[in-house]
C-alpha positions in Angstrom: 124.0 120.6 107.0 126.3 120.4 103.9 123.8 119.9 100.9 125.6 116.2 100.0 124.6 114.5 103.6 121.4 116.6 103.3 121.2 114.7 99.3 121.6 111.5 101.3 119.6 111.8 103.8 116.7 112.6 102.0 117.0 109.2 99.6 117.6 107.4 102.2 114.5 108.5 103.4 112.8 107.9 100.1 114.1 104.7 100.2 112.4 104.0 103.9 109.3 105.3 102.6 108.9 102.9 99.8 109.7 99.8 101.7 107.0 100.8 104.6 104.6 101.1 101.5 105.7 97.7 100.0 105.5 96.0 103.4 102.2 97.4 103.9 100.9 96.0 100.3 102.0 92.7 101.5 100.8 92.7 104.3 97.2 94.2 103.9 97.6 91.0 100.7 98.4 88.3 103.3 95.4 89.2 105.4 98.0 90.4 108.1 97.2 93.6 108.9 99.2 95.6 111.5 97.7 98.9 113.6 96.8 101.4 111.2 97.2 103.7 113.3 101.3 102.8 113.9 101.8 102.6 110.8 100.6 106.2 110.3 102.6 107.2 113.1 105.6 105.9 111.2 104.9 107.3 107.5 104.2 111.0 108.8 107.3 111.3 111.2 109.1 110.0 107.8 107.1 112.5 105.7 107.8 115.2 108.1 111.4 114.7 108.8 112.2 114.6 105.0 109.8 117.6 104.5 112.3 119.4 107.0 115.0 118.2 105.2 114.1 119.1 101.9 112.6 122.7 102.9 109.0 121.2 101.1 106.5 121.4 103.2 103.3 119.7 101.8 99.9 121.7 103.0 98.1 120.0 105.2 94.9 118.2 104.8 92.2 118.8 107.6 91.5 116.6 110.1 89.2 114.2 109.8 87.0 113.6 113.2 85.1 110.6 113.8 81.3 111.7 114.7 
């Protein structure tokens, strides 16, 4: 992938990632609060398709089990 698109990609994805966290501050404000758990869903396949893209790849909390 030439290193422009690759450029592009990755603020569009920036961009994405900002409005989810927006929409989610307005949300979680109005009272309206959609799955968490979707909206997890979302985030990390954004976070791990620009993490690909970008050759970053964050290190990974651990997971968190509910006892």
């Amino acid at each position: 992938m030439s290193t422009s698109k690759r450029e592009e990609i990755s603020s569009h994805l920036r961009y994405i990632r900002q409005e989810l966290r927006d929409l989610d501050q307005m949300l979680t404000e109005d009272g309206l609060l959609p799955e968490k758990t979707e909206l997890k869903e979302v985030y990390n396949s954004l976070d791990a398709l620009h993490q690909l893209l970008t050759g970053k790849i964050k290190k990974k909390p651990k997971p968190e089990f509910d006892e």
